[in-house]
C-alpha positions as CSV (number, residue, x, y, z in Angstrom):
1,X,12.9,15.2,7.7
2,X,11.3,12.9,4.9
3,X,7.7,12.8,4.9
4,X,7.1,10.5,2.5
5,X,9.1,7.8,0.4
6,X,7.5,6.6,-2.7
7,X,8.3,3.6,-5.3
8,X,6.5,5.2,-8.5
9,X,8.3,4.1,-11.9
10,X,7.3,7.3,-13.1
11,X,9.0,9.5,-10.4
12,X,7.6,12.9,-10.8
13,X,4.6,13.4,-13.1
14,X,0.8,15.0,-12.4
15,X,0.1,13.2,-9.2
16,X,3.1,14.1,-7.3
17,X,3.6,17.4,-8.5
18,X,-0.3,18.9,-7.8
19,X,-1.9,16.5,-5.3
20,X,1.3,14.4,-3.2
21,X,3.3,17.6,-2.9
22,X,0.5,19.3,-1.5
23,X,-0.8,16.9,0.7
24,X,2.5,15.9,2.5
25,X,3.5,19.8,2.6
26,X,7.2,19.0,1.6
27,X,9.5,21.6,0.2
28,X,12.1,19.4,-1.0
29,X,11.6,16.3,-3.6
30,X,14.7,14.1,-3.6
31,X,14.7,11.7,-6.6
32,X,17.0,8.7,-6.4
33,X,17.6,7.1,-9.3
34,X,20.9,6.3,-11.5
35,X,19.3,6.1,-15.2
36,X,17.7,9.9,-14.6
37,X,20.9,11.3,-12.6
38,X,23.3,10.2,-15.9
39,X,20.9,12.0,-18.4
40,X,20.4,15.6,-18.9
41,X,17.2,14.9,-21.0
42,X,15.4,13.3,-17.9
43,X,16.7,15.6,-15.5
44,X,15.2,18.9,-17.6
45,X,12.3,16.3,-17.8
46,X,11.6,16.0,-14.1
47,X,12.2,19.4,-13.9
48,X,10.1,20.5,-15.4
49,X,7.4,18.5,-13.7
50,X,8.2,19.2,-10.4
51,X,6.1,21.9,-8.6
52,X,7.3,25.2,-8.8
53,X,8.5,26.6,-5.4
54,X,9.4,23.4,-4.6
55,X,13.5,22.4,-4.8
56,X,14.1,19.2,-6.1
57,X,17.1,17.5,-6.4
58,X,17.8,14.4,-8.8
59,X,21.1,12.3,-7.7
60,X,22.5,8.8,-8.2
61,X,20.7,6.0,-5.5
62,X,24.2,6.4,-3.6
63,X,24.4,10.3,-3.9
64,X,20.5,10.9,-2.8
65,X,21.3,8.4,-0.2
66,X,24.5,10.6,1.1
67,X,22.1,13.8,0.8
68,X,19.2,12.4,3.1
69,X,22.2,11.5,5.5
70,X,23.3,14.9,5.8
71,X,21.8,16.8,9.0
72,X,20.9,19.8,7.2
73,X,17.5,17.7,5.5
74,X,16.3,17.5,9.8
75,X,15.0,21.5,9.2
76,X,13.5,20.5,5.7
77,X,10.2,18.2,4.8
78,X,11.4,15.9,1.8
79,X,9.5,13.7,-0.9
80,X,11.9,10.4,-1.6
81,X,10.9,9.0,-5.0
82,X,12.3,6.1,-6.6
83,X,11.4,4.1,-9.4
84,X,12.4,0.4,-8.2
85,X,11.9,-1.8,-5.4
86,X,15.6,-2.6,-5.7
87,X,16.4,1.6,-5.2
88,X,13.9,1.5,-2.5
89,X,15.5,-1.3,-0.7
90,X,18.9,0.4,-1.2
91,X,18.1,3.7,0.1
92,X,15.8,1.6,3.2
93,X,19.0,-0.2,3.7
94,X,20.9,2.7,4.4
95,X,19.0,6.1,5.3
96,X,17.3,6.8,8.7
97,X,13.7,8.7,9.3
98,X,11.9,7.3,6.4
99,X,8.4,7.1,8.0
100,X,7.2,4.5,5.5
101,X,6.9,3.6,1.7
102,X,3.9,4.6,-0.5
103,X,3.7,2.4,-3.4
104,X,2.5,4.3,-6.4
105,X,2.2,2.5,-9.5
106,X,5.1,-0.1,-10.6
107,X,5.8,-2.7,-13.1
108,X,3.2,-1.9,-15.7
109,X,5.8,0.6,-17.9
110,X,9.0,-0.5,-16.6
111,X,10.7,-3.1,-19.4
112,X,11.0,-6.6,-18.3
113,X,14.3,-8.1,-17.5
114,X,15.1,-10.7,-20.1
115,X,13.6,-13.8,-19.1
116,X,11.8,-12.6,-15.8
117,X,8.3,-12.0,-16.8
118,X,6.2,-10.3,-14.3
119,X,3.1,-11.0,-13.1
120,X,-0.2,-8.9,-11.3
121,X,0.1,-8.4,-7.6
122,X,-2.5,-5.6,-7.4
123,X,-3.5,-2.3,-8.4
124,X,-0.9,-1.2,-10.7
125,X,1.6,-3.1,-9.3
126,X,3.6,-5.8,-11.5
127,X,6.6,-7.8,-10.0
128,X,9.0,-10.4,-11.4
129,X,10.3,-12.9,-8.5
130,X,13.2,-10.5,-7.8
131,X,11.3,-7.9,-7.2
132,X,8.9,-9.4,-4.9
133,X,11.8,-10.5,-2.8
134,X,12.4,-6.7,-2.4
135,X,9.1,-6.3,-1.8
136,X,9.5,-8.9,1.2
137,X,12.5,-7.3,2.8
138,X,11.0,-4.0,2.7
139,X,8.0,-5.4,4.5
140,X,10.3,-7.3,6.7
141,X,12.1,-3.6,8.1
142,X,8.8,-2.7,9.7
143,X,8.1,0.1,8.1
144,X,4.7,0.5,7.1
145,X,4.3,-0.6,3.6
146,X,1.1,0.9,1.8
147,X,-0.3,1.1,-1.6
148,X,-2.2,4.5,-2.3
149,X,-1.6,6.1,-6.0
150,X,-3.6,9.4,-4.9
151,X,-4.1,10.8,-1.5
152,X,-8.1,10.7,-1.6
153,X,-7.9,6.8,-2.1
154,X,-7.9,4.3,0.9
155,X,-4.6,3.2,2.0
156,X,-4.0,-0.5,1.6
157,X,-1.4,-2.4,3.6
158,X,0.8,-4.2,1.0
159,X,2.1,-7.3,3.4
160,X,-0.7,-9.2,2.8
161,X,-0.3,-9.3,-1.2
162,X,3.7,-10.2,-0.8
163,X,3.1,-13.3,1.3
């Protein structure tokens, strides 16, 4: 079952590893996301971030999405991390039991797309237009959409900045 699904661009680092981890419970991170699932380098990276004791998998946006369908994840409490609103849409679009999306940090380290600047929508969150209209849909599923980069800090709902 996936406790929580998270858009941070930095996918596992300090915050997920010692204080999200913990605080969900999960035994299982699942990180989706193509650039790290092609490279060795970022893979052995994320590993070696990742909690020990805690069995992480790192897979193509399509392959994480095939794993989170698979009933076998019902008995196991998972951590979904992607690094885009475009991957989180995706994976949204397609997989079932996602409880709701925790926007970490976003846009501030992530390089522009040529000719799409982005602009301040919050805490440590920076959009172009595209990415806003991800933003939108994801709000539009339902799902609660918060903003909450450490689990001490308040919650904010996120529908009212992507009017």
């Amino acid at each position: 079952m996936i406790k929580m699904f998270r858009i941070d661009e930095r996918l596992i680092h300090g915050q997920i590893a010692i204080k999200w981890s913990r605080h969900t419970g999960v035994d299982h991170i699942v990180v989706g996301n193509d650039a790290a699932a092609a490279s060795p380098i970022i893979q052995k990276s994320l590993l070696m971030a990742a909690p020990a004791g805690i069995k992480t998998a790192i897979r193509s946006v399509d392959a994480a999405i095939k794993l989170l369908k698979d009933p076998r994840c019902e008995s196991m409490k998972i951590l979904v991390l992607v690094n885009s609103p475009e991957d989180a849409q995706k994976m949204v679009d397609a997989v079932e039991g996602i409880p709701f999306i925790n926007v970490g940090n976003y846009g501030r380290i992530a390089p522009e797309k040529p000719g799409k600047p982005r602009r301040r929508y919050g805490n440590n969150i920076y959009c172009d237009d595209e990415e806003v209209e991800c933003f939108k849909h994801l709000i539009a599923t339902g799902l609660k959409c918060i903003y909450q980069t450490t689990p001490e800090e308040p919650a904010e709902d996120i529908s009212h900045i992507f009017k």
